[in-house]
C-alpha positions in Angstrom: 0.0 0.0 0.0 1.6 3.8 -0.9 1.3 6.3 1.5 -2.0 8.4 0.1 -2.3 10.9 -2.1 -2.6 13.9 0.6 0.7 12.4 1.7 1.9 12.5 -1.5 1.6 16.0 -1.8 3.2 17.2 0.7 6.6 19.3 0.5 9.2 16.9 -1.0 13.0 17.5 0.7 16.5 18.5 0.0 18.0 14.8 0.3 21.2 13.2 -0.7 19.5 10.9 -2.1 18.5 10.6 -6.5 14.7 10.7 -6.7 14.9 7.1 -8.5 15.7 5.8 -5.4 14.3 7.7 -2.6 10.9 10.0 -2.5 10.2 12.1 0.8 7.2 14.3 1.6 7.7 16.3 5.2 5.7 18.1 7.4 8.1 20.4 9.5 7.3 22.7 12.2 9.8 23.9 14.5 9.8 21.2 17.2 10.9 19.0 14.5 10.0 17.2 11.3 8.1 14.2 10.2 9.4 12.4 6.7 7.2 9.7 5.0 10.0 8.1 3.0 9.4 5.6 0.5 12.6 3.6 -1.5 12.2 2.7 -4.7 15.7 0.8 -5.1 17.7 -1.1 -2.4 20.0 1.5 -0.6 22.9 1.6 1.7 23.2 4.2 4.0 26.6 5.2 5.7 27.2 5.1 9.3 26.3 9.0 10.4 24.9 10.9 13.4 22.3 13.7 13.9 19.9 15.0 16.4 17.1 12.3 18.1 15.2 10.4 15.8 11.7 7.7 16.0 11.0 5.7 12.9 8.7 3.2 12.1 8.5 0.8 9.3 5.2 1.0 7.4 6.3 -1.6 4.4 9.0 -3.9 3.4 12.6 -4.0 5.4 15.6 -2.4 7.5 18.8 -4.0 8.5 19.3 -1.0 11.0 22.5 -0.7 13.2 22.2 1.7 16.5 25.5 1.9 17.6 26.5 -1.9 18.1 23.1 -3.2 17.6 21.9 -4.2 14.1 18.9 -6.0 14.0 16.1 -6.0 11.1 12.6 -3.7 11.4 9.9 -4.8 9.7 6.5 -3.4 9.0 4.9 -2.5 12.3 8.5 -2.0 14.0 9.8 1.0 15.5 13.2 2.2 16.6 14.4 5.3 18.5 18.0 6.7 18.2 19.2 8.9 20.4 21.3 12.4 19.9 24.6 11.8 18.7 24.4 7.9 18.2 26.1 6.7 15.3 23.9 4.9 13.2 23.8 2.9 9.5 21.3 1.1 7.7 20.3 -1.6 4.4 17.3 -0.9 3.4 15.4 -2.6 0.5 13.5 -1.5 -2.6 9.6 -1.2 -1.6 10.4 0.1 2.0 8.1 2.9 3.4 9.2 4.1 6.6 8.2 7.4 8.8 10.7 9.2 10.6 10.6 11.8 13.2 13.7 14.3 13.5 14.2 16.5 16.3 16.0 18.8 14.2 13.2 20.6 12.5 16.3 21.8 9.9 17.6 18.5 9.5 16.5 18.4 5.5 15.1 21.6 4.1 11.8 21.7 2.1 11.4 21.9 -1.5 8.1 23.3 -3.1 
């Protein structure tokens, strides 16, 4: 199931990402910001770290490492990492996730 169309519409983001691969649509206020990502192609992300984040998976599948914990999130899962915790993940094509940033400027918005 794809996130609906009201979702959909929403701002998209300024990622590092190419569009083939990964769509976002955010709602940001300035307590934070909510992403509805959706990945269209398997992806790798680097280990990094960034302010306080909650996910949970809505479709498909995460290897996700916290710090020295990996372990995989599927849909219905949900995962917190806190501030400053370095953090990678696998993630395959057909994944929907929603993530929560406490850094409201983590991505910026695109119109």
């Amino acid at each position: 199931m794809a996130f609906p169309e009201f979702i959909n519409a929403l701002p998209g983001l300024d990622i590092p990402f190419p569009a083939d691969v990964v769509q976002a649509r955010a709602v940001q206020s300035p307590e934070g910001l909510v992403v509805f990502f959706t990945f269209a192609a398997d992806i790798d992300l680097p280990a990094h770290a960034h302010g306080a984040q909650w996910g949970t998976v809505i479709a498909g599948e995460i290897e996700l490492t916290i710090g020295e914990e990996t372990a995989t999130r599927r849909p219905g899962d949900s995962y917190t990492i806190p501030a400053g915790v370095i953090h990678s993940a696998r993630i395959k094509s057909g994944t929907r996730v929603i993530d929560v940033f406490e850094e409201a400027d983590r991505y910026n918005l695109v119109r």
